[in-house]
VOPAGU-2260 file (C-alpha; in pm, 1 decimal, decimal comma):
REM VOPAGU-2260
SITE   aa  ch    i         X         Y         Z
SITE  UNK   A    0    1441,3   19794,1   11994,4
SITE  UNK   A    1    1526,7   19794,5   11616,2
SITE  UNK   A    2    1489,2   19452,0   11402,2
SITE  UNK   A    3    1811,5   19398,6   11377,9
SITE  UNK   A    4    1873,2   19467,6   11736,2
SITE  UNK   A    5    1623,0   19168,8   11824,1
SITE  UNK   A    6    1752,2   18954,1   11549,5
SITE  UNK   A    7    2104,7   18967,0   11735,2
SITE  UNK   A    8    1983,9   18880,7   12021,3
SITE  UNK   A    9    1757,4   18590,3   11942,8
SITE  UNK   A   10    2050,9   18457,8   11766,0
SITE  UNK   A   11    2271,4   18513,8   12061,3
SITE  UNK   A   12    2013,5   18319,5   12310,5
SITE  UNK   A   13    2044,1   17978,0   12037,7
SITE  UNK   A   14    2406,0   18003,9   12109,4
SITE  UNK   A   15    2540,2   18171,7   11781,6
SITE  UNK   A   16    2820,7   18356,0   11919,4
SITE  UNK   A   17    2817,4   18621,2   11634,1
SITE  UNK   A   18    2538,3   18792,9   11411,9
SITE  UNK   A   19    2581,0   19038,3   11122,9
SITE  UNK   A   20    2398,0   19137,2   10855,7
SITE  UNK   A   21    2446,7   19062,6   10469,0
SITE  UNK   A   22    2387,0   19260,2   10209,7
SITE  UNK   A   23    2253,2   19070,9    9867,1
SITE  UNK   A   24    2467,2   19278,4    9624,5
SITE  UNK   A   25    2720,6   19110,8    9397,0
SITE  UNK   A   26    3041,3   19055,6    9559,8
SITE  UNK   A   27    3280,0   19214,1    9288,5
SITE  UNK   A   28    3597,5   19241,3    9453,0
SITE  UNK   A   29    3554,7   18895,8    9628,4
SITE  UNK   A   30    3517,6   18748,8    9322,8
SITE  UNK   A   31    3794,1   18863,3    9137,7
SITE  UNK   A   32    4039,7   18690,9    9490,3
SITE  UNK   A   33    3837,0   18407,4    9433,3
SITE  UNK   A   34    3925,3   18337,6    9067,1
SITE  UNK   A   35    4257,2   18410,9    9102,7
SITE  UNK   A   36    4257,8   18138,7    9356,1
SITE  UNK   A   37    4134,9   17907,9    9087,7
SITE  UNK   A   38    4322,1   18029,0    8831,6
SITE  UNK   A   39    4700,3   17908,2    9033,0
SITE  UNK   A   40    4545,9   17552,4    9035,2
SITE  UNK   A   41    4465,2   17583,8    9431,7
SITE  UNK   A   42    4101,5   17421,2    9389,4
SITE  UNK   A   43    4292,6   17127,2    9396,6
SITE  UNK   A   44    4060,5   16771,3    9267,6
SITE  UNK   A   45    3730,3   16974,4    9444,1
SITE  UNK   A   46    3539,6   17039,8    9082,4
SITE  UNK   A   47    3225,8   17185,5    9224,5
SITE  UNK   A   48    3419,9   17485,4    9334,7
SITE  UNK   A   49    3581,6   17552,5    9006,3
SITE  UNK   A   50    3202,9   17580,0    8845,6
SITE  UNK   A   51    3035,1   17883,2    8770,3
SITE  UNK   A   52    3250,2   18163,5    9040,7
SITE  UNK   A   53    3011,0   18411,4    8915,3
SITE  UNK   A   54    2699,5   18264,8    9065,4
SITE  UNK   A   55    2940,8   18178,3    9394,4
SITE  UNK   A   56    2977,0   18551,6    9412,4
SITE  UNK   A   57    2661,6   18635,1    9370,6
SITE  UNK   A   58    2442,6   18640,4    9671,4
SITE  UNK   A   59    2143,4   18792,5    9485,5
SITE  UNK   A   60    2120,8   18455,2    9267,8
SITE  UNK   A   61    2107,9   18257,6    9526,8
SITE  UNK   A   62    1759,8   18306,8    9686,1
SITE  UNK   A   63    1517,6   18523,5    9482,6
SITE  UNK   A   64    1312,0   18624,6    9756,8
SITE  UNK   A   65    1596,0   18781,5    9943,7
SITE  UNK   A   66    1689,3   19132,0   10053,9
SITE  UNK   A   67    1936,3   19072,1   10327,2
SITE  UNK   A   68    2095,7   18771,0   10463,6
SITE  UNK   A   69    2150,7   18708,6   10847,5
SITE  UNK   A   70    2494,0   18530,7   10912,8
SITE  UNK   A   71    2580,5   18367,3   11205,9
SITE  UNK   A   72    2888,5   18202,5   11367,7
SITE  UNK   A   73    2867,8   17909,9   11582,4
SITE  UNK   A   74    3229,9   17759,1   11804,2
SITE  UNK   A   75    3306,7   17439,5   11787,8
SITE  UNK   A   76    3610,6   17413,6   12023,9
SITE  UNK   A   77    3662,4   17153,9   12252,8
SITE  UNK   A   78    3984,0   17052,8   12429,3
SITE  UNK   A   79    4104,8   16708,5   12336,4
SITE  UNK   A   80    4146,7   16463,0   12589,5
SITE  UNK   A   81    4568,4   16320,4   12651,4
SITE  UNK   A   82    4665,0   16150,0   12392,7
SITE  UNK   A   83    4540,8   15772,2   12388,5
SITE  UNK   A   84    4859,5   15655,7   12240,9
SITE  UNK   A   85    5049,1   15581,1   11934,3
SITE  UNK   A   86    4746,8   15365,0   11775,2
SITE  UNK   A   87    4513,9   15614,0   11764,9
SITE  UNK   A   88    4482,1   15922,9   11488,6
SITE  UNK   A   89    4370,9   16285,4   11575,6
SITE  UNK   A   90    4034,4   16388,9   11386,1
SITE  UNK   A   91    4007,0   16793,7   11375,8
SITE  UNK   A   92    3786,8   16973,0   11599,1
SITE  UNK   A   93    3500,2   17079,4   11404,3
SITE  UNK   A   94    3423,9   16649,4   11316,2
SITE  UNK   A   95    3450,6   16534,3   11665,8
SITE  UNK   A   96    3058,8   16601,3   11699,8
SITE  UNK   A   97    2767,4   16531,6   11474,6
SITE  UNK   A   98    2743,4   16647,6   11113,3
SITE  UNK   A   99    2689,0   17014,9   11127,2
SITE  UNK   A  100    2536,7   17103,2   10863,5
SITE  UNK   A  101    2193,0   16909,4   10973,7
SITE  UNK   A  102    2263,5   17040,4   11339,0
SITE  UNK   A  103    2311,2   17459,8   11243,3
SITE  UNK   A  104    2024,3   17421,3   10989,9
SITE  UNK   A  105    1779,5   17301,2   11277,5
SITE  UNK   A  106    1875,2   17632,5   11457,7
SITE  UNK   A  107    1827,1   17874,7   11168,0
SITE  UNK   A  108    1483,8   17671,4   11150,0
SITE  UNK   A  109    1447,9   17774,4   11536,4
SITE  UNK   A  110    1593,5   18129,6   11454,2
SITE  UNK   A  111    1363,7   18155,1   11162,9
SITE  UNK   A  112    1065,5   18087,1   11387,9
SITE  UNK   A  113    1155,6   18304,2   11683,3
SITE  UNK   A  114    1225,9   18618,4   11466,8
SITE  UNK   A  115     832,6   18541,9   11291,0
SITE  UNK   A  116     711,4   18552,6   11719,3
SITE  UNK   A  117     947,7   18871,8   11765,9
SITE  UNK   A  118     817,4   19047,2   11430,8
SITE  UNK   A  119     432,4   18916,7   11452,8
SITE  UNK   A  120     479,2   18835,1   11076,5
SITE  UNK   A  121     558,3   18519,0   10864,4
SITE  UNK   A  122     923,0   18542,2   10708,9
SITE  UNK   A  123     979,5   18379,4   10383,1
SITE  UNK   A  124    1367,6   18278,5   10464,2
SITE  UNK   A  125    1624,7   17999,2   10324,8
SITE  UNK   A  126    1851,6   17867,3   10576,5
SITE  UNK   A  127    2180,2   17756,4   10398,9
SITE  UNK   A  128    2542,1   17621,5   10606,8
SITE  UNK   A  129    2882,0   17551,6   10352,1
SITE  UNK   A  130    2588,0   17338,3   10114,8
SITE  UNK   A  131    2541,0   17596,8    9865,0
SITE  UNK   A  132    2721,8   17734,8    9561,3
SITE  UNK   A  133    2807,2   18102,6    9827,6
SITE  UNK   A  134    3210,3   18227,0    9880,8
SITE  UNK   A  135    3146,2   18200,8   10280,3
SITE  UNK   A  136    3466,6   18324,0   10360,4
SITE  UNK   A  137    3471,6   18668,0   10135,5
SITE  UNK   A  138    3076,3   18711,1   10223,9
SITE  UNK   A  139    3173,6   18684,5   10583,5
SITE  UNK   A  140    3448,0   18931,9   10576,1
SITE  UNK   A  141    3264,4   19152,9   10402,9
SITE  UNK   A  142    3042,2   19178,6   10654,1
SITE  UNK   A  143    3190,0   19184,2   10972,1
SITE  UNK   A  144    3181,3   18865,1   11121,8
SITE  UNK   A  145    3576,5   18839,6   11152,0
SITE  UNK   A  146    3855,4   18914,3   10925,8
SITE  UNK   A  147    4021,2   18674,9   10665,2
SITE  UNK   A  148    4348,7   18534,2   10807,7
SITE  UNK   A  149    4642,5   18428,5   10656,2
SITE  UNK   A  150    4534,7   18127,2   10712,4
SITE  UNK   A  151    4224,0   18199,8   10524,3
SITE  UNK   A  152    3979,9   18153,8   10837,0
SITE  UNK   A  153    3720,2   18382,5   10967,2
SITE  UNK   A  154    3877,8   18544,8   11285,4
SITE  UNK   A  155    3656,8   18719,5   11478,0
SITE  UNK   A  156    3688,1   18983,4   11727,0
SITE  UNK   A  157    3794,9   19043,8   12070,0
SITE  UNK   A  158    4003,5   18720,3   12104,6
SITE  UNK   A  159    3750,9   18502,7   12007,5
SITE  UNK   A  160    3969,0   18324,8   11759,0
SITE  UNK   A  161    3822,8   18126,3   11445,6
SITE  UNK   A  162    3704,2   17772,9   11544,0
SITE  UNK   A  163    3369,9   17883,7   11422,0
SITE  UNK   A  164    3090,0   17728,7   11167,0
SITE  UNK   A  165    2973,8   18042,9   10947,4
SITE  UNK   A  166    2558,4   18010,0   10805,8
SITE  UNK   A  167    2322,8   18201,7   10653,8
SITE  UNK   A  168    1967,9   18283,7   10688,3
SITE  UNK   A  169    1860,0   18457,8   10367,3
SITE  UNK   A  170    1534,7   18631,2   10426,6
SITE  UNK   A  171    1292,9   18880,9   10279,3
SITE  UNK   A  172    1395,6   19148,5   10584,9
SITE  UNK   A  173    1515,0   19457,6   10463,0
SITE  UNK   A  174    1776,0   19503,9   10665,6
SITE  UNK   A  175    2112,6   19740,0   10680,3
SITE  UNK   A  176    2429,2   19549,7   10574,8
SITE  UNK   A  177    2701,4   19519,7   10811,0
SITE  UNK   A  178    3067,4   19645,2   10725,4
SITE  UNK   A  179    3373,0   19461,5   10716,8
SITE  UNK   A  180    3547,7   19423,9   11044,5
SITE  UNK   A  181    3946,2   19584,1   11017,3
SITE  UNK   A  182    4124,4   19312,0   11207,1
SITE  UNK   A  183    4512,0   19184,4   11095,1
SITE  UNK   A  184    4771,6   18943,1   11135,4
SITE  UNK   A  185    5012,8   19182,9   11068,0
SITE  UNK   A  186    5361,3   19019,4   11049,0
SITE  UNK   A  187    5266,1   18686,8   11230,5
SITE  UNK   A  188    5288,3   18378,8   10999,7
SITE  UNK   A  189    5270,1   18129,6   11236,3
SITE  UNK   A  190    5032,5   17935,7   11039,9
SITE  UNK   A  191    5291,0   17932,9   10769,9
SITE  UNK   A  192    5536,2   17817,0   10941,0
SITE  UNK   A  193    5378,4   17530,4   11158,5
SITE  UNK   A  194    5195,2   17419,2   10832,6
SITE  UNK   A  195    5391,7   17015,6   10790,3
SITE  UNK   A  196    5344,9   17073,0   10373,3
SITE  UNK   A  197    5349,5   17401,3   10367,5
SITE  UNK   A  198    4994,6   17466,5   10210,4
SITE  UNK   A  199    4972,1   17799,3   10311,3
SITE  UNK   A  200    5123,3   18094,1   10119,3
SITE  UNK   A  201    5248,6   18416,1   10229,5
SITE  UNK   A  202    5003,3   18577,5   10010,1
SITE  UNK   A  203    4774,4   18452,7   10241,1
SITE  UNK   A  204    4629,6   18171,9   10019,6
SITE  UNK   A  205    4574,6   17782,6   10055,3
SITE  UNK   A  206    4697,0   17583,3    9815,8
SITE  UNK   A  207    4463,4   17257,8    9852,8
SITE  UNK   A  208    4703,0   17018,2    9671,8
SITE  UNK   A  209    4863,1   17035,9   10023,2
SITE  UNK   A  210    4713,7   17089,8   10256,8
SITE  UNK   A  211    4632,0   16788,4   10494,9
SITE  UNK   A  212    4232,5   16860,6   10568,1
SITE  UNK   A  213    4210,2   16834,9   10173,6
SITE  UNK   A  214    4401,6   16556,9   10094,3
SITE  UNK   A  215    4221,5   16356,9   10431,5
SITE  UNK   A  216    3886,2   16422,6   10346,0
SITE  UNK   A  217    3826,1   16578,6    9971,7
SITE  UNK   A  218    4082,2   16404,2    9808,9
SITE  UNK   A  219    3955,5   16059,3    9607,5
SITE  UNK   A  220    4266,3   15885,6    9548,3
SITE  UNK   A  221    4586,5   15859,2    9708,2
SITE  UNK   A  222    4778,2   16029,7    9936,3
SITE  UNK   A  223    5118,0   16161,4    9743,0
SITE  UNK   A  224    5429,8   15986,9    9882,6
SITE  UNK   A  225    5623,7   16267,6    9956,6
SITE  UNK   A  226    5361,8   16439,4   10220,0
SITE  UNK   A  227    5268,0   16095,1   10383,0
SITE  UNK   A  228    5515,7   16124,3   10668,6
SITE  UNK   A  229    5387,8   16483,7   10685,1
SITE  UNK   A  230    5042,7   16353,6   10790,2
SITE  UNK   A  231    5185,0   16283,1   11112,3
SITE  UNK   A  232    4876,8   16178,0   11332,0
SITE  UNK   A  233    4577,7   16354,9   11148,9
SITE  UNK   A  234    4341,2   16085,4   11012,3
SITE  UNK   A  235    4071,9   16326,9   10957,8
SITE  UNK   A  236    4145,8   16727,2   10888,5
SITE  UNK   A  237    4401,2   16947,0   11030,4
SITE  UNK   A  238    4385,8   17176,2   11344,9
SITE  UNK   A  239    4732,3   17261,7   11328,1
SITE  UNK   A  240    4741,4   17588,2   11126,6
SITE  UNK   A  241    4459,0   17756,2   11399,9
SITE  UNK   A  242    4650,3   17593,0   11713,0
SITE  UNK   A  243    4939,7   17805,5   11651,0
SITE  UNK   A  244    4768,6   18121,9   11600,9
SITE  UNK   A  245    4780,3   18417,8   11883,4
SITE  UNK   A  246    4370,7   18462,4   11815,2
SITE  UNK   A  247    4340,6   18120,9   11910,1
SITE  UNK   A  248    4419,8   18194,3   12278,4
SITE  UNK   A  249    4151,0   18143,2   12411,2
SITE  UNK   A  250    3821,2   18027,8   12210,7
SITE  UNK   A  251    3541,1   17977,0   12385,4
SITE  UNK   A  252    3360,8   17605,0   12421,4
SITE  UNK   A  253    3135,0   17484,9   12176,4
SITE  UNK   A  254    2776,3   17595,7   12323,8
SITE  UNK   A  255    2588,3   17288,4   12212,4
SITE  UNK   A  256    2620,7   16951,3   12321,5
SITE  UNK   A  257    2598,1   16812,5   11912,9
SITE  UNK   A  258    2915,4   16936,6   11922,1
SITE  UNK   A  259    3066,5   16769,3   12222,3
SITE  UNK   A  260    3308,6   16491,7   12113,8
SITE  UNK   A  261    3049,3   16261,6   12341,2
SITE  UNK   A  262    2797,3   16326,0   12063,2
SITE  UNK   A  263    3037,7   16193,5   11780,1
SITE  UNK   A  264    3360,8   16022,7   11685,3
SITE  UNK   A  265    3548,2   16211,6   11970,0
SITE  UNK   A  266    3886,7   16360,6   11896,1
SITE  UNK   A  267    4068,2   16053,9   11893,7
SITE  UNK   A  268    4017,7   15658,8   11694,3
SITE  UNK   A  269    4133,0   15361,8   11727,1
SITE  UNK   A  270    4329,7   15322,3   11382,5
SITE  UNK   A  271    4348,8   14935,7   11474,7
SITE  UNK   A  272    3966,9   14901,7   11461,2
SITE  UNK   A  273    3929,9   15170,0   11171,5
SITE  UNK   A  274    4127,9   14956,3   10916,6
SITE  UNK   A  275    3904,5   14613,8   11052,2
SITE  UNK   A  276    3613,1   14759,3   10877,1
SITE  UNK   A  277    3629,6   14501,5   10529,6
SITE  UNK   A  278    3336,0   14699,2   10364,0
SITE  UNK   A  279    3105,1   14973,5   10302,3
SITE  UNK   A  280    2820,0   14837,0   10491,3
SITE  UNK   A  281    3029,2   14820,0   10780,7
SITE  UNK   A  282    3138,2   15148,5   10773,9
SITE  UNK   A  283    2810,3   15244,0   10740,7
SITE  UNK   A  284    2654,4   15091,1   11061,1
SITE  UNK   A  285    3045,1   15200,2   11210,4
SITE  UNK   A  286    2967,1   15570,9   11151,5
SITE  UNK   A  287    2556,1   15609,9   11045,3
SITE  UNK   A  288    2491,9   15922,8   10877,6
SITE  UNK   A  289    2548,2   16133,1   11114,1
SITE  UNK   A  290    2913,6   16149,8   11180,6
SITE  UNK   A  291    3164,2   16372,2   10933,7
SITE  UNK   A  292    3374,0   16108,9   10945,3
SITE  UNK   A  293    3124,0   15918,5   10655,9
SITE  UNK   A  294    3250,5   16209,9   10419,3
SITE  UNK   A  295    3575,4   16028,6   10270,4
SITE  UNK   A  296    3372,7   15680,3   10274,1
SITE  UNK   A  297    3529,9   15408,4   10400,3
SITE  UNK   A  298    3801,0   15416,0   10115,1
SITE  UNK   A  299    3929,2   15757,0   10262,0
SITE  UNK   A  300    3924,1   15742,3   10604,1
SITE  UNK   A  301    4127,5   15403,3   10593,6
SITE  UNK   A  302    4371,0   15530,0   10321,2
SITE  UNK   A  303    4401,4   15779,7   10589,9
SITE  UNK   A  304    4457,1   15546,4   10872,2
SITE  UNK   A  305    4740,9   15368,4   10673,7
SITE  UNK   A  306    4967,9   15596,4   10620,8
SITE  UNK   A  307    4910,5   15753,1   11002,0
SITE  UNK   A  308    5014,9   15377,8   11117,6
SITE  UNK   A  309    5285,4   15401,9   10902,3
SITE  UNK   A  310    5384,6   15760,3   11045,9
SITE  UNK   A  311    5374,4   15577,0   11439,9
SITE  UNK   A  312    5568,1   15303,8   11312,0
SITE  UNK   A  313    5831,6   15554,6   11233,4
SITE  UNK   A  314    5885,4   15739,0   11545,6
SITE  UNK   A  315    6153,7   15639,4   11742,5
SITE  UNK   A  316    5958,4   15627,2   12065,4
SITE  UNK   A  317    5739,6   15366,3   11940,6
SITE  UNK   A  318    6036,9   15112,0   11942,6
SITE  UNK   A  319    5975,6   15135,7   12374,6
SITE  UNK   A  320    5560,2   15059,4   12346,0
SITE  UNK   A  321    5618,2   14685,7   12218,0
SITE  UNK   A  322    5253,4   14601,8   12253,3
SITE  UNK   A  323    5136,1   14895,8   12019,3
SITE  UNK   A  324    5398,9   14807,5   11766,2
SITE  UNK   A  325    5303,1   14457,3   11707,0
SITE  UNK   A  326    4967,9   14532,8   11728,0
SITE  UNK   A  327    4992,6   14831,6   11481,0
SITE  UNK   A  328    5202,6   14563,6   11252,8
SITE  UNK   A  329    4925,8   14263,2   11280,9
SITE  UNK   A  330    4685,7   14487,4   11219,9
SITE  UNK   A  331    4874,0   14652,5   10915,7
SITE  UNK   A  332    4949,7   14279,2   10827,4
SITE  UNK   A  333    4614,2   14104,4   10847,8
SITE  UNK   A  334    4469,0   14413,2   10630,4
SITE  UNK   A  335    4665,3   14334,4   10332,3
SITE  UNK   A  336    4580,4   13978,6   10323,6
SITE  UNK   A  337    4191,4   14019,8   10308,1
SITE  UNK   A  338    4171,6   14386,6   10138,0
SITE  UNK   A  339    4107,9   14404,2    9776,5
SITE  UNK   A  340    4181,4   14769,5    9671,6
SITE  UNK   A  341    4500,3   14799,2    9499,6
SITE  UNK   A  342    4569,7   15142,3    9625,4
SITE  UNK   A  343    4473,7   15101,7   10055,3
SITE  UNK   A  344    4713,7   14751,2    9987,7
SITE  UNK   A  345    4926,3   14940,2    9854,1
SITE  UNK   A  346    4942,8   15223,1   10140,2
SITE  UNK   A  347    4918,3   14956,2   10391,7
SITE  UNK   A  348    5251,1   14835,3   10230,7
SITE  UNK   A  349    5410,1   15197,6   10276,2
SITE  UNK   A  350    5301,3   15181,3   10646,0
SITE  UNK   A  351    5476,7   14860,3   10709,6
SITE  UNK   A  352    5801,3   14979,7   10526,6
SITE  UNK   A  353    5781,5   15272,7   10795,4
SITE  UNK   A  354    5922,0   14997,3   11048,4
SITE  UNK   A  355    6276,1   14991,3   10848,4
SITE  UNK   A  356    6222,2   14623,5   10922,3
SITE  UNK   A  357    6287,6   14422,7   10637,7
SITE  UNK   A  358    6129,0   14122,8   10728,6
SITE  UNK   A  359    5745,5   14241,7   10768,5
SITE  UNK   A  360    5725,8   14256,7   10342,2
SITE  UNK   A  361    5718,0   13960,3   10205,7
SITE  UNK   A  362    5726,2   13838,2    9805,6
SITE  UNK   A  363    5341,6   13753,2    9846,0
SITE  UNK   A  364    5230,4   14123,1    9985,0
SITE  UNK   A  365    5448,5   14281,4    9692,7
SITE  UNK   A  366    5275,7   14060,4    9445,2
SITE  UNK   A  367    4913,5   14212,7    9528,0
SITE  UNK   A  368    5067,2   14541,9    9425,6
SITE  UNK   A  369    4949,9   14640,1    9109,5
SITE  UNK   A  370    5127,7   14923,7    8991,7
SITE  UNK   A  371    5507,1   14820,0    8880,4
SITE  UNK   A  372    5632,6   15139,9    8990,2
SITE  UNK   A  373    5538,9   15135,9    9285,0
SITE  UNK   A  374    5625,9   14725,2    9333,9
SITE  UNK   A  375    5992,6   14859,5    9231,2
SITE  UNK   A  376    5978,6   15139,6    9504,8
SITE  UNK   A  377    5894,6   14898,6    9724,0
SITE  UNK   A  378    6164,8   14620,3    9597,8
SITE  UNK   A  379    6418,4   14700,3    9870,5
SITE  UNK   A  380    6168,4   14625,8   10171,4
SITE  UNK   A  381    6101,0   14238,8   10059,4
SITE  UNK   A  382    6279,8   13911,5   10223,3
């Protein structure tokens, strides 16, 4: 059996569903896609990845020791439960488990350690998971683990869709590089379509301004008024963009149990409770370190929550659930008296205006706005 032969199929017993092999050379034409990305503003407020694309492309910069790279895929797919109701916001499927980045690292540790047994040698190896100045997405295509979608995920073959962690395990192996795997969407652009803000392009590109996972979870400040409604029930990422697409079929289940939304937030929270947390030392001991949810800080995740109260409020069928209504108002209610942050007061406002009930906006609440524009905008709602 050749190296690589074993290395696939140690990876394969840890549960990595997919194992190629990188090749350290500079990734030229990858690089050139990537800037042009930057270049049409689609970076969005995410700085680090507008710094330095050259050393992003450049795989042989990364880890000196190096000569080959082993990447590995990893599903995180699980089916979410029936929807808990009109309180609660969807998180996406890849944060309704524990942090993965401490999780996969722990495996290329165990990889690491079971290729040194297999080889009868010590491997001098970096083990590196969406933490590191590396294009993932063109070094993965590249290589064979799936094709780039439309959507701009890694779809891999046979089927197997693209709800998938990608990681690296850069090592001093000389091993042969993998080639690219020919896979297409053809003329399917069902991403495109489904997308609520239309972040994806049909050249195939995501423009970040829009999209919801960015503007949930990257984004520092507020949410734009024009794609609030657009939200819908996402409090945390998007899902929507790989539910709709034919590779998506069926994915397999999540092999490890970190994964599992028993490990983690699950794929549903109580919005209610979310926006009861008055500080960051509550959301701390709320989510711990270990939960992707801690990645917008409290700040974030309740802007979040706001405006997908304020997107229930709106729907017609909540007029029928009177309990969640005036819960969902209270709530929204009781927040703005006790919060401090102009801008969550301020998007806790928006949510109550999604009632078209004139009587839940009082003088008082429009006085703790701080930005006259927006007190103007919200004029019409007041006793």
């Amino acid at each position: 059996m050749s190296s690589k032969q074993a290395i696939v199929e140690i990876a394969q017993s840890l549960g990595f569903e997919r194992t190629v092999i990188g090749s350290i050379e500079p990734m030229d034409a990858e690089r050139k896609q990537y800037e042009r990305w930057l270049e049409q503003g689609y970076a969005a407020g995410m700085e680090y990845l507008k710094r330095n694309p050259h050393f992003r492309t450049s795989p042989q910069l990364l880890y000196p020791n190096s000569r080959s790279a082993i990447i590995v895929s990893v599903s995180y797919f699980t089916q979410p439960p029936p929807d808990p109701g009109p309180r609660f916001g969807r998180v996406a499927r890849y944060a309704v488990g524990l942090d993965y980045h401490p999780v996969i690292r722990a495996r290329l540790r165990e990889l690491k350690s079971r290729i040194e047994e297999k080889l009868g040698r010590p491997l001098i190896a970096k083990a590196f998971t969406d933490d590191v100045a590396l294009y993932e997405q063109g070094y993965a295509a590249r290589h064979g683990l799936g094709f780039s979608g439309k959507n701009t995920m890694i779809i891999g073959p046979k089927l197997s869709g693209s709800y998938y962690f990608i990681a690296e395990l850069f090592t001093d192996l000389d091993l042969d590089a993998d080639e690219p795997y020919i896979g297409t969407c053809g003329s399917c652009f069902r991403c495109g379509d489904a997308c609520p803000t239309d972040a994806i392009t049909s050249a195939g590109e995501v423009d970040a301004n829009l999209c919801i996972s960015y503007l949930t979870i990257e984004n520092k400040g507020e949410i734009p008024f024009r794609l609030r409604s657009k939200i819908g029930r996402w409090v945390f990422g998007c899902d929507i963009c790989q539910e709709v697409c034919p590779y998506n079929q069926r994915p397999p289940e999540s092999p490890w149990r970190e994964f599992q939304p028993s490990s983690g937030s699950g794929h549903y929270i109580d919005l209610c409770e979310l926006i009861s947390i008055e500080n960051d030392i509550e959301f701390k001991l709320r989510f711990g370190d270990s939960s992707p949810l801690r990645r917008p800080r409290r700040f974030g995740l309740l802007r979040n929550a706001l405006v997908v109260l304020g997107n229930s409020l709106s729907r017609s069928e909540l007029q029928d659930a009177v309990v969640d209504r005036l819960h969902i108002i209270e709530s929204l209610q009781s927040f703005v008296s006790r919060e401090e942050n102009p801008v969550l007061i301020e998007h806790a406002i928006w949510a109550l205006a999604q009632s078209a009930d004139s009587t839940l906006i009082s003088g008082a609440m429009l006085d703790r706005v701080v930005d006259p524009a927006i007190r103007d905008k919200f004029s019409e709602y007041i006793i």
